[in-house]
C-alpha positions as CSV (number, residue, x, y, z in Angstrom):
1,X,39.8,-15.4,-4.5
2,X,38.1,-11.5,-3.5
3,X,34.3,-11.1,-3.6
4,X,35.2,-8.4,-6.0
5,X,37.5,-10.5,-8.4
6,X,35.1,-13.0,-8.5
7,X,32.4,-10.7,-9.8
8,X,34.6,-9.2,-12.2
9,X,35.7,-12.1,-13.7
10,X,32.3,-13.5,-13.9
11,X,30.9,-9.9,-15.3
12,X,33.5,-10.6,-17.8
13,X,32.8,-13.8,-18.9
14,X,29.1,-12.9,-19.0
15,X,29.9,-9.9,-21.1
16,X,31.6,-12.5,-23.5
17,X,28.3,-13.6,-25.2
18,X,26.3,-10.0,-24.7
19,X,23.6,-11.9,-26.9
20,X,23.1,-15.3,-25.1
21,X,23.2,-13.3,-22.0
22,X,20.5,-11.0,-22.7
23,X,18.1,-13.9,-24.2
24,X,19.0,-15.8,-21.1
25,X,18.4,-13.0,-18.6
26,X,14.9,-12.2,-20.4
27,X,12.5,-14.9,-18.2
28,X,14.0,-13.0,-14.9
29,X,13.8,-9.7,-16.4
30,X,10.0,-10.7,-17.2
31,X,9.5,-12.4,-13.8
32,X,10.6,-9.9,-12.0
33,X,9.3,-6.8,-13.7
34,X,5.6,-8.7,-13.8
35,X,6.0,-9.1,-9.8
36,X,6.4,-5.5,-9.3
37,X,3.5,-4.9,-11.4
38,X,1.3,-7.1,-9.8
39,X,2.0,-6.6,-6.0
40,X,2.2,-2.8,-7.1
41,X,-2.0,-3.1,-8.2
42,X,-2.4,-5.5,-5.1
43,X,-0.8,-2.6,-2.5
44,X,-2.3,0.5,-4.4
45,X,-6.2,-1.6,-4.1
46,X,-5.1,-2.0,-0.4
47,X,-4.3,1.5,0.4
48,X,-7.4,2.7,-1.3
49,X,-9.9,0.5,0.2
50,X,-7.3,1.9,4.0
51,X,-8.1,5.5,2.6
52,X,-11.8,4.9,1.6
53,X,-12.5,3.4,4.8
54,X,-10.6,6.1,7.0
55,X,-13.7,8.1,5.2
56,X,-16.0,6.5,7.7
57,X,-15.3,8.2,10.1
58,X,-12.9,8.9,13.3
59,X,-12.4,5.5,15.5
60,X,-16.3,4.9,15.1
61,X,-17.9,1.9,16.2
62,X,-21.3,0.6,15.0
63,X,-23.9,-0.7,16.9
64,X,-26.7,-2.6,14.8
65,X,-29.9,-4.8,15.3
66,X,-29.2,-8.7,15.4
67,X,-27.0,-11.3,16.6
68,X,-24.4,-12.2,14.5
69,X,-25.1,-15.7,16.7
70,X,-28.0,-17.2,18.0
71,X,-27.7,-21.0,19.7
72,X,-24.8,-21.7,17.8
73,X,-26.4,-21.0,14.5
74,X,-25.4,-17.6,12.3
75,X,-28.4,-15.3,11.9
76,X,-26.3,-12.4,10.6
77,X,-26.6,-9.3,11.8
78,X,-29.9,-7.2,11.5
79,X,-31.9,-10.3,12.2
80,X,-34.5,-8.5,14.2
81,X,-34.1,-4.8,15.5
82,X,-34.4,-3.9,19.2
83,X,-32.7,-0.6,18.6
84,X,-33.8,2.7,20.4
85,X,-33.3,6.2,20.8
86,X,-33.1,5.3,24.9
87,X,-30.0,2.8,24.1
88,X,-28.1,5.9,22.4
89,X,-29.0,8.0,24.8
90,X,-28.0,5.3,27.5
91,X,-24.3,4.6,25.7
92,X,-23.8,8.3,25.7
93,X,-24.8,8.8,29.6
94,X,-23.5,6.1,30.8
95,X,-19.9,5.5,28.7
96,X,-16.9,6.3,30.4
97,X,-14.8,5.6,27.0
98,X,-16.8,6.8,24.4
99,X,-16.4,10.7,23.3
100,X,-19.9,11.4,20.6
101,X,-22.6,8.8,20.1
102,X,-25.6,9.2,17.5
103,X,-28.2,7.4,16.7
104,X,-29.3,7.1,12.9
105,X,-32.9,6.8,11.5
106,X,-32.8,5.8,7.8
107,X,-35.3,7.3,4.9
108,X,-35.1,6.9,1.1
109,X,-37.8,9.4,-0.6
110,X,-38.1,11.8,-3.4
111,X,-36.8,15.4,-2.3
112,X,-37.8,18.6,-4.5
113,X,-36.3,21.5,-5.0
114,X,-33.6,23.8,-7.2
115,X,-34.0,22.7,-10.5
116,X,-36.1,19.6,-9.9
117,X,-35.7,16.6,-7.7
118,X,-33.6,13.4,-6.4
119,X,-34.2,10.5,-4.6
120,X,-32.1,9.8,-1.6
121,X,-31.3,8.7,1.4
122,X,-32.1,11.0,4.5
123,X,-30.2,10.0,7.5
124,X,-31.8,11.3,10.9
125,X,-28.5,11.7,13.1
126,X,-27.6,13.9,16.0
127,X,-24.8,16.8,16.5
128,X,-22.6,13.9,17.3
129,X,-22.6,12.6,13.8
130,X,-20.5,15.5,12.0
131,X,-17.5,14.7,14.9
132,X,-18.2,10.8,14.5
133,X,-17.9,10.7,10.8
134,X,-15.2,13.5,10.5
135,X,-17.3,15.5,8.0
136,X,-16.3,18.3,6.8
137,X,-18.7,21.3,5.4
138,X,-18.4,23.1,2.5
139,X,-21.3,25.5,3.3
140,X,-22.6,26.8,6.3
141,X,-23.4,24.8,9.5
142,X,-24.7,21.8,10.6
143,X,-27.8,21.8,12.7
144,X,-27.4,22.3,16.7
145,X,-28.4,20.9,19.7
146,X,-31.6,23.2,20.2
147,X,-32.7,22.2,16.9
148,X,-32.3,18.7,17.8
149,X,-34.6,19.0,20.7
150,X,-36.8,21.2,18.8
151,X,-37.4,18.9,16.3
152,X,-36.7,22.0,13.7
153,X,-37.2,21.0,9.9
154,X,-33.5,21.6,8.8
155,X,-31.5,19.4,6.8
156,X,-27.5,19.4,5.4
157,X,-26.9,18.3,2.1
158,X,-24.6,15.6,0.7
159,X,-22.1,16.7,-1.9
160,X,-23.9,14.6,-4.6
161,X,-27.5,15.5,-3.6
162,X,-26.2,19.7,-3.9
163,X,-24.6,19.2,-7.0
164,X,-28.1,17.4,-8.8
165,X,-30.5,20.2,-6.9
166,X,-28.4,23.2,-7.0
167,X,-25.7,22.6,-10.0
168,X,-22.9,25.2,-9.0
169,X,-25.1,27.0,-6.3
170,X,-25.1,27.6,-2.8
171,X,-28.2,26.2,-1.2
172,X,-28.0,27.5,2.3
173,X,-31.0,29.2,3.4
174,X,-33.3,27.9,0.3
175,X,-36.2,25.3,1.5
176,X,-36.6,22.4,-0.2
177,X,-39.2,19.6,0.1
178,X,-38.8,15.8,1.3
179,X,-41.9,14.0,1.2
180,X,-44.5,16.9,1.6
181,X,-42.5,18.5,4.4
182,X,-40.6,22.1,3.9
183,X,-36.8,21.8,5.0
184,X,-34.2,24.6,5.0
185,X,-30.9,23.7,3.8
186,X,-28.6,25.2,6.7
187,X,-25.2,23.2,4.9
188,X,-23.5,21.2,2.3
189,X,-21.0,19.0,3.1
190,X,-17.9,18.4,1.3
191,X,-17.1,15.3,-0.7
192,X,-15.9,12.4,0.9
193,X,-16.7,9.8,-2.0
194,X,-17.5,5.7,-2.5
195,X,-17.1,3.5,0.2
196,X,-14.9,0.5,-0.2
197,X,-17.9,-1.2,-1.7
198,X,-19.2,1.4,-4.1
199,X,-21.8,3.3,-2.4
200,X,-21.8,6.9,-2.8
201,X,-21.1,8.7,0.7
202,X,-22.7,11.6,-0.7
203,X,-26.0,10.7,-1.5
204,X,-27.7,11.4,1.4
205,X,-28.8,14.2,3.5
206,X,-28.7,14.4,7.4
207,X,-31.3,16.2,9.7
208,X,-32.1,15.8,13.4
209,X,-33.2,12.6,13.8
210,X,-36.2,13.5,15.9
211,X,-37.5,15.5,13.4
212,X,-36.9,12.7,10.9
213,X,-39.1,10.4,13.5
214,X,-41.9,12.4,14.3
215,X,-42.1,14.3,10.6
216,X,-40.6,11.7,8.2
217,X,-40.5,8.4,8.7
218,X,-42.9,7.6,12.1
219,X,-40.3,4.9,13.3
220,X,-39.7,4.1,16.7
221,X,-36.8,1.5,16.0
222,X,-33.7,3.4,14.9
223,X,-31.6,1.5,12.4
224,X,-27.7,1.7,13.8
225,X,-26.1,3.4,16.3
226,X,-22.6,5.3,15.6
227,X,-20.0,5.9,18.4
228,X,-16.3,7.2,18.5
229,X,-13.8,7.1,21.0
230,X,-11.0,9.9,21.4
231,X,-7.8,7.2,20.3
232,X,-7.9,4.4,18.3
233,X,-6.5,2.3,21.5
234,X,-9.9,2.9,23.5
235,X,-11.8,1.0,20.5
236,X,-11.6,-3.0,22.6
237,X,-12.5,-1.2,25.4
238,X,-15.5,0.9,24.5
239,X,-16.4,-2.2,22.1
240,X,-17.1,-4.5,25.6
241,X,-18.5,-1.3,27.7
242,X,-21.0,-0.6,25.0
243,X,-21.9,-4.8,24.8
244,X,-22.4,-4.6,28.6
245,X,-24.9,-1.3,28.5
246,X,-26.5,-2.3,25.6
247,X,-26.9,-6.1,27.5
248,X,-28.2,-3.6,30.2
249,X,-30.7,-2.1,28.5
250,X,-32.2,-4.9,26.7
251,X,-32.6,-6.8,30.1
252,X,-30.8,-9.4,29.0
253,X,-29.8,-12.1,31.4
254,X,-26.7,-13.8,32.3
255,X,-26.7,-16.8,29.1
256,X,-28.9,-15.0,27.0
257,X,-27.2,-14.4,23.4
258,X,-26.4,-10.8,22.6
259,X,-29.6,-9.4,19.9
260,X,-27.3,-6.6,18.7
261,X,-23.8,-6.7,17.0
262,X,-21.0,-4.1,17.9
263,X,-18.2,-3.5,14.9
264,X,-15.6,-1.1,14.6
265,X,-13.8,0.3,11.2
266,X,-11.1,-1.8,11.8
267,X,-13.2,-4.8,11.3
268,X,-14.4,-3.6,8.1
269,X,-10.9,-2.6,7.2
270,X,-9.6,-6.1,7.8
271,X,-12.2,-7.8,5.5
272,X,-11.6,-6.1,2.9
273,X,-7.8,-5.6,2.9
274,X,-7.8,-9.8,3.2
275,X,-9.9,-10.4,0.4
276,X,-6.8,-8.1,-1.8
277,X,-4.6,-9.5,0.0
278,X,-5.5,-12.8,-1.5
279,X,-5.6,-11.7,-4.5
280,X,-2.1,-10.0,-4.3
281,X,-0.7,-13.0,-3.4
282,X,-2.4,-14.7,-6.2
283,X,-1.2,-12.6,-9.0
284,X,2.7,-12.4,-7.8
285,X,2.4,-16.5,-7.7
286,X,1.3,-16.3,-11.3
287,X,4.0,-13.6,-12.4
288,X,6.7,-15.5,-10.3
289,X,6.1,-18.0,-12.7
290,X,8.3,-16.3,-15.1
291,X,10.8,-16.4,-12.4
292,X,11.4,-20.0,-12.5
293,X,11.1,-20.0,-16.3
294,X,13.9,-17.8,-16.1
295,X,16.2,-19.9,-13.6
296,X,15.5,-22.8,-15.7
297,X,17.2,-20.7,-18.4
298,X,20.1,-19.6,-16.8
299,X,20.7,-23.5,-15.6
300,X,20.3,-24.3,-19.2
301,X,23.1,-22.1,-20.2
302,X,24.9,-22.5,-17.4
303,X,26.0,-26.2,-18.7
304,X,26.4,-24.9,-22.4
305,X,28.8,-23.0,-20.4
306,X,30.3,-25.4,-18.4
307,X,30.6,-27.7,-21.4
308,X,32.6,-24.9,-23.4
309,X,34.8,-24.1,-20.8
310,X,36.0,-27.4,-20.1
311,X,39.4,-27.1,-20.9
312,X,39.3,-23.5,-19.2
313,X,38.5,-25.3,-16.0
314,X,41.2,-28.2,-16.6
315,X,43.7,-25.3,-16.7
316,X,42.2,-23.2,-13.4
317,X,42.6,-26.9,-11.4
318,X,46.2,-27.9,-13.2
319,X,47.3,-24.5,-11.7
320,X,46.1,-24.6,-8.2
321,X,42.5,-24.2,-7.9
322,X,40.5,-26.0,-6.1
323,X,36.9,-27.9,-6.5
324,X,35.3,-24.8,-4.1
325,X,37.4,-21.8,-6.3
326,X,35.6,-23.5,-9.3
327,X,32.1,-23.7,-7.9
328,X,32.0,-20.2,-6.9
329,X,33.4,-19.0,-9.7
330,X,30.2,-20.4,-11.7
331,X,27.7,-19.7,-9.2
332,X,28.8,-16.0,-8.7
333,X,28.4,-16.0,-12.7
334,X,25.2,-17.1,-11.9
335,X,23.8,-14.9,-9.5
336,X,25.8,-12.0,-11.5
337,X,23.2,-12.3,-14.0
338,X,19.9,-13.0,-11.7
339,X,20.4,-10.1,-9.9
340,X,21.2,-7.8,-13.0
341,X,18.4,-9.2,-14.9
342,X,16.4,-8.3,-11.3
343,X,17.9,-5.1,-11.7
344,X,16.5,-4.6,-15.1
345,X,12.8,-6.2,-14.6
346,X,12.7,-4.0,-10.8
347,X,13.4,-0.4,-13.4
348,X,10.4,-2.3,-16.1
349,X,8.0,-3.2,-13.3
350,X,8.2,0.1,-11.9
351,X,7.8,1.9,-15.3
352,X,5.3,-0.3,-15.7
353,X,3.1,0.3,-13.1
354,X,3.8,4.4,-13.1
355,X,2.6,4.2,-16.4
356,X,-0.7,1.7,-15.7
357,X,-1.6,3.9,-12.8
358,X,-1.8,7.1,-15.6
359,X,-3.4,5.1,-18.6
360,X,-6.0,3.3,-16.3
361,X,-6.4,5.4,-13.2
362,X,-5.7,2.4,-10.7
363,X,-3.8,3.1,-7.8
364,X,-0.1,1.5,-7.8
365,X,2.2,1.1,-4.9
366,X,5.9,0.1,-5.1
367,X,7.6,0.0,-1.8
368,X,11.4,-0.5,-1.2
369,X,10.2,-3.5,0.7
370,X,8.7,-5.2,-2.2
371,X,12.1,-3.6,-4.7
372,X,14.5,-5.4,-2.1
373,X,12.5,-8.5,-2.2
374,X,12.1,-9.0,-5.6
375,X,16.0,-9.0,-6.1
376,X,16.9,-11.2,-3.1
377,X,14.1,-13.6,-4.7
378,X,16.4,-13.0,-8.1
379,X,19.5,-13.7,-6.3
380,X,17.7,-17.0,-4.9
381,X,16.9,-18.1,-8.4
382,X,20.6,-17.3,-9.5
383,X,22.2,-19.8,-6.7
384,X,19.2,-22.6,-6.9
385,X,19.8,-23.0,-10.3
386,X,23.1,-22.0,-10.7
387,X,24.1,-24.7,-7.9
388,X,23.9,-27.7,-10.3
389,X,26.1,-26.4,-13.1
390,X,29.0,-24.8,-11.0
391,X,29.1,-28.1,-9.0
392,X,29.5,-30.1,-12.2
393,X,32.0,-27.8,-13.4
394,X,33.9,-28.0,-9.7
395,X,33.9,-32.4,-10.0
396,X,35.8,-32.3,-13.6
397,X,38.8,-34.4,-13.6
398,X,41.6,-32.1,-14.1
399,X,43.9,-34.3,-16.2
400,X,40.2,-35.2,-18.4
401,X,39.4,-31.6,-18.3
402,X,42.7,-30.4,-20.1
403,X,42.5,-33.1,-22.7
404,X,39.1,-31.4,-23.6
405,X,39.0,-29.8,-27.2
């Protein structure tokens, strides 16, 4: 018998009992459309941590104090900090790879000015740090090299730090105080938003860290370094040459374990995307639940059916057909109705999640990949469970078949 006579006859004996069908198609309708939904959330989480930590910055690698490692026993990084002004200076004479190096000097303290004050974050950086961390501005400039070596009291503002100082202004050009010191604002950068793990990007302002040094905080130790290389494919490489001129410039010998840890976004990205990966997983295995509640229903009626059409089958074998006609005939019945009631539950799941992204503001994403698996997996359920029933129906006696009321 054709492919295509064999699914219309089975669409018309499904279409016989539009009721039974419909209850029986439910669980995979349920299964299915719950899948959608739940790899949807898992995807959209993905891509927004991907696009919150692209925010980071361009191909930037991070150099902080501490061994991840020492004599075989995890200290974590920033267990002690050897960190200096001369290694960033060293990575960005030395480095073959690397295209913009900064260090960065950390301060929290009050800053006055506008219409009050805010505490933040001031982040002592150098020129390199607007083409490391891909920062755009929304006024004026950011400081310049002369400045830098000047150790000029100028300062660009975070989005967030603006917005609580100078509500709906422009700030560049006004002075404003951090910790007893006069600073003109010569920018304001644009928004870039939380990090993967809530902070607020744009809290912060950034000035030349020597000022920040000699004016601010009186540190000699500098808390990270930040580095970027000009492709994403340079990152292993630069990773190793910044290890071995950082080794360099700590004197470190030949055994000694490295006292600084060297990261790139790609690392961060990774940690983060398999912790929702995880949980992606996790929720489709708990939707897919339905999925086999649903096969177990088709199966179910699959023998009601077989049972009912006894004497149908009796008939079909008196007149030529053979154990394998009968067998597909019931399985193609079977599958008919997975993959419609996949049909049904991929249209629900994808309402489903259009309309959870609106109501709750998550970020959904339903890929054809995910659409085409969902009804092969539908399919699956159709012949696993559909298997039994169509190969009773295909060992009925013929001769006990048609004496079948």
């Amino acid at each position: 018998m054709k492919a295509s006579t064999l699914v219309k006859v089975a669409s018309q004996s499904i279409l016989k009992n539009k009721m039974r069908t419909l209850l029986t198609m439910l669980g995979i309708v349920i299964g299915v459309g719950a899948v959608i939904v739940m790899v949807a959330i898992g995807q959209g989480a993905q891509s927004q941590i991907q696009d919150q930590i692209n925010t980071l910055g361009t191909n930037m690698i991070v150099v902080t104090p501490g061994a991840s490692s020492q004599g075989g026993v995890s200290r974590g990084a920033q267990s002690y900090n050897r960190l200096t002004i001369k290694d960033a200076e060293k990575i960005k004479r030395e480095s073959l790879i690397v295209s913009a190096v900064s260090p960065v000097v950390f301060s929290r303290t009050q800053v006055i000015g506008g219409q009050g004050n805010w505490r933040t974050t001031i982040n002592g950086v150098s020129t390199d740090y607007q083409i490391i961390r891909n920062w755009k501005l929304k006024y004026g400039r950011f400081f310049d090299q002369s400045e830098l070596r000047q150790m000029r009291r100028v300062a660009v503002l975070g989005h967030t730090v603006a917005e609580n100082l100078f509500p709906g202004e422009d700030p560049v050009g006004i002075t404003v105080q951090i910790r007893n010191v006069p600073v003109q604002v010569v920018g304001v950068l644009e928004a870039k938003g939380q990090t993967a793990n809530g902070t607020d990007q744009d809290d912060v302002i950034l000035a030349p860290y020597t000022t920040v040094q000699t004016r601010l905080s009186g540190w000699s130790r500098i808390f990270q370094i930040l580095a970027s290389t000009p492709s994403s494919r340079d990152i292993p490489a630069a990773q190793e040459e910044i290890r071995a001129i950082m080794r360099e410039s700590h004197g470190l010998a030949g055994f000694a374990e490295d006292d600084f840890t060297v990261r790139n976004q790609n690392d961060l990205a990774e940690a983060a995307q398999g912790t929702t990966e995880v949980m992606t997983l996790l929720l489709a295995a708990i939707a897919s639940i339905s999925l086999l509640v649903g096969g177990i229903g088709i199966m179910n009626i699959m023998l009601v059916s077989v049972t009912e059409r006894t004497r149908e089958i009796g008939i079909r074998m008196a007149i030529g057909a053979r154990g394998r006609d009968v067998l597909t005939q019931f399985l193609v019945e079977s599958i008919v109705m997975s993959v419609l009631g996949g049909a049904i539950g991929v249209g629900i799941g994808f309402a489903g999640s259009t309309i959870l992204s609106q109501m709750t503001g998550w970020n959904t994403v339903t890929s054809p990949t995910t659409i085409m698996i969902a009804l092969v997996f539908s399919a699956g359920v159709g012949i696993f469970f559909g298997f039994y029933p169509a190969r009773k129906a295909a060992a009925l006696n013929p001769i006990e078949a048609l004496r079948h009321e």
